[in-house]
N, C-alpha and C positions, 0 to 999 in steps of 0.2 A: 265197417266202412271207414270208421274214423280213424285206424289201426294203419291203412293204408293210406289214407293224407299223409301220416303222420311221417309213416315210412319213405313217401315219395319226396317229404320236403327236406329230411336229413340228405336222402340219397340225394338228393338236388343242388343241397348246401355243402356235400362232401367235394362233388364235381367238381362246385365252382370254387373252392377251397383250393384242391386240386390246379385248375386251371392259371388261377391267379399266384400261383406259387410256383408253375410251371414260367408265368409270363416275365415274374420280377427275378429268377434265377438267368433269364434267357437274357433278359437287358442287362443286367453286372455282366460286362468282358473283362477278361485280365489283359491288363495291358500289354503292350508288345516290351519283349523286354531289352530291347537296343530300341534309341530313337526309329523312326521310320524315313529315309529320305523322301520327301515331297516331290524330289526332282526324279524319280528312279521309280516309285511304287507304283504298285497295280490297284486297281480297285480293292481288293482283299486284303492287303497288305494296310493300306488305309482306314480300310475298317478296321482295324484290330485296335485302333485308337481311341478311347471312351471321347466321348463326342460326335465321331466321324461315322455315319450310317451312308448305306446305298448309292441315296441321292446326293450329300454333300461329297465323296469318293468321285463321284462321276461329273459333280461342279470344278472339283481340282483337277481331275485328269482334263477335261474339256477346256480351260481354263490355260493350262497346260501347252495343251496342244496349241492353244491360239494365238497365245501370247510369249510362249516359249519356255526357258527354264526359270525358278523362281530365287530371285537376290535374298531373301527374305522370308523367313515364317509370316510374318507381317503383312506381307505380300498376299495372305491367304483373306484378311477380311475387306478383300475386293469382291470376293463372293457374298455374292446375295444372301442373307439366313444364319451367316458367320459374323457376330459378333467381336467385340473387344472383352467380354466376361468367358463366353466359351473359348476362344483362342488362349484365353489364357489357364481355362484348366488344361488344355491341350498342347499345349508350348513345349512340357517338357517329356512329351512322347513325338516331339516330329525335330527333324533337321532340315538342311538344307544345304549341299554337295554339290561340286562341280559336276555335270556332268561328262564321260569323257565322247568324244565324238565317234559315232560308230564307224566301223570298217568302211559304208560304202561312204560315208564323208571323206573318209579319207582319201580312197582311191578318185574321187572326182574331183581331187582339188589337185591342178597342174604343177608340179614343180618349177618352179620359177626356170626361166634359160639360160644354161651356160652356157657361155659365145663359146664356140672353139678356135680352136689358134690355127691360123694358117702353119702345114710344114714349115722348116726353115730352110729345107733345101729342096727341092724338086727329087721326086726320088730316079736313079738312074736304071733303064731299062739294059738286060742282058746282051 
């Protein structure tokens, strides 16, 4: 019987060995390897930034969205949970790009009016 403690506590100890090796391999990501635009990325693409999980992805898309494009990396510890020590491991995996205006922006914005010029002469009928 004590052959079986014995064996149940290794195999217990192997598991969790296992597991915790599984968890600290899973948390190191390799960085992205161009900056990430801030103003452009998707949730996934923000993850790929050591620092940047799920929930902070979705405080900068949100964030984003409400307040519009961002002037600033800087600009980022307006968010709640983001720091001045984390932003700064993270500074030099993010950018910050103009965005360019999409197609239907474009087409809903009126070209200004060019007056037209009266004829100069009346035109004459056959």
């Amino acid at each position: 019987m004590a052959w079986r403690s014995r064996t149940l506590r290794v195999v217990l100890s192997l598991c969790l060995i296992l597991f915790l090796s599984a968890v600290a391999s899973a948390s190191k990501k390799k960085p992205p390897l161009k900056p990430v635009n801030i103003n452009t990325a998707t949730a996934e693409e923000l993850q790929q930034v050591p620092g940047i999980g799920p929930a902070t992805a979705q405080k900068i898309l949100q964030m984003r969205k409400s307040y519009g494009a961002f002037k600033s990396v800087d600009d980022l510890l307006a968010i709640r949970g983001l720091g001045q020590k984390r932003l700064d491991k993270m500074r030099k995996y993010l950018t910050v790009a103009r965005t360019n205006p999409s197609k239907t922006d474009a087409l809903s914005t009126k070209p200004p009016a060019v007056p037209q010029k009266p004829p100069d002469k009346p035109q004459e009928k056959p």
